[in-house]
ZAFI-588690 format. One record per atom (N, C-alpha, C): x, y, z. Coordinates in pm, whole numbers, plus 50000, padded with zeros to 5 digits. Layout:
N
XYZ
...
This chain:
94
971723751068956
970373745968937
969963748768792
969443736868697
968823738368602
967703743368589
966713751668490
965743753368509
964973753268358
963843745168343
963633743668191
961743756668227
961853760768114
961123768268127
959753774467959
958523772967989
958063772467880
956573781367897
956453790967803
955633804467830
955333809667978
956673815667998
956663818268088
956373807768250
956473793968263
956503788068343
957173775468360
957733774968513
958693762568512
958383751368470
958653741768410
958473732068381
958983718968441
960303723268447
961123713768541
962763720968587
963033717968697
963853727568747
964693710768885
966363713668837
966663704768945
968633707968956
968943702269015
970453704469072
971223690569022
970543685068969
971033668668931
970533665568824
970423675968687
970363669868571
971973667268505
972013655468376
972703648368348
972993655168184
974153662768169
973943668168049
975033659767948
974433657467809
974353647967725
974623659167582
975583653867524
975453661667388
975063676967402
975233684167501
974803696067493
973443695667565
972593689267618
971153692267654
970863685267813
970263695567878
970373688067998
968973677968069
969513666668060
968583661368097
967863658968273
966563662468262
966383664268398
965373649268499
965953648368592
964903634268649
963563633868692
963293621668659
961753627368641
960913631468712
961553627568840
960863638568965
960963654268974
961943654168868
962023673968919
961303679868781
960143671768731
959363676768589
958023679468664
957243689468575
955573694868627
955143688068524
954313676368555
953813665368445
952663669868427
951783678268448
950433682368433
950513689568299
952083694668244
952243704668145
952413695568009
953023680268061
953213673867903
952433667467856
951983659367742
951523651567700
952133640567627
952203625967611
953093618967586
952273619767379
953563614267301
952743615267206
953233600767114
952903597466947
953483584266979
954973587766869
955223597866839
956583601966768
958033592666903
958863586066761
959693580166826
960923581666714
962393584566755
963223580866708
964453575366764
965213572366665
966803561866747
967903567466741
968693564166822
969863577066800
970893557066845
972303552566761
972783546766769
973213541966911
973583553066968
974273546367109
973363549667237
972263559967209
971403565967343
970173549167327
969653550767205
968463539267168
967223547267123
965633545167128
965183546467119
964453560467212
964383571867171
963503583767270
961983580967216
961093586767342
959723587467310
959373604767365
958213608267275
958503623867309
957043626067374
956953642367400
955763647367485
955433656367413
954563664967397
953843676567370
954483686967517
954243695267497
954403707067613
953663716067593
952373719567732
951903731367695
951633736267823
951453745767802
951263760067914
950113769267917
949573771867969
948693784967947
947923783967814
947923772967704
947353776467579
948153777267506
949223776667549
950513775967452
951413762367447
951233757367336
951943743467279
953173739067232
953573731267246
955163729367178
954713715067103
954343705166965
954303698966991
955863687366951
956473680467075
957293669567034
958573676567064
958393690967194
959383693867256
960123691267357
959463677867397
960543672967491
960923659667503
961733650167531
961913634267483
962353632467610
962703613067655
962943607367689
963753598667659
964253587367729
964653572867670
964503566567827
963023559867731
962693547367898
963653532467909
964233530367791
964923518867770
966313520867714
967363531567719
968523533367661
969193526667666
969563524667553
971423514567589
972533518567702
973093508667723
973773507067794
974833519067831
975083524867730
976073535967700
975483547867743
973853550467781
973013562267802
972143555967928
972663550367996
971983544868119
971793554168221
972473563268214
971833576668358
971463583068339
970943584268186
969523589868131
967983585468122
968263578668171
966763569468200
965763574068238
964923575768172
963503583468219
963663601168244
964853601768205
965193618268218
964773627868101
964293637568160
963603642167991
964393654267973
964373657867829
965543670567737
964223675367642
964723685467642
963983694867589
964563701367416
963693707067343
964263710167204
964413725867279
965493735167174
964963746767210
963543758367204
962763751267179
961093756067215
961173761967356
962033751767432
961763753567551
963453759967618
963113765967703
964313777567761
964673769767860
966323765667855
966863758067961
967893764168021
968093775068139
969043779768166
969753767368262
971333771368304
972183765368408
972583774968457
């Protein structure tokens, strides 16, 4: 079980994230969405496509543009879809 974790609280935690380049991406049902905020920072990565990122905060405590997505990935990053990865701001044990 993955477990992403940020001042001290889960954030998102699941048995079926999809790990990518080193980072595990988790589905978007197993995320606590009350903690992110979407923001409008975007970049492209050649073969994943376009990520859109979130803010993360906790308790008063902020991350901003620590965690991404890709709602539309290429073809080559398709079982990443809507799965979100985290920077290390945020604590991702396996």
């Amino acid at each position: 079980m993955a477990t992403a974790t940020f001042n001290g609280r889960v954030i998102a935690q699941s048995d079926q994230t999809v790990v990518v380049e080193g980072n595990h991406y988790f589905p978007p049902s197993s995320v606590v969405w009350d903690a992110f905020s979407e923001t409008d920072r975007t970049t492209g990565c050649p073969w994943k496509g376009t990520a859109n990122y979130y803010d993360v905060s906790v308790d008063g405590s902020s991350a901003p543009n620590a965690a991404w997505t890709y709602r539309d990935p290429k073809q080559a990053a398709a079982e990443i879809k809507d799965h979100i990865a985290f920077y290390p701001v945020v604590t991702v044990e396996a």
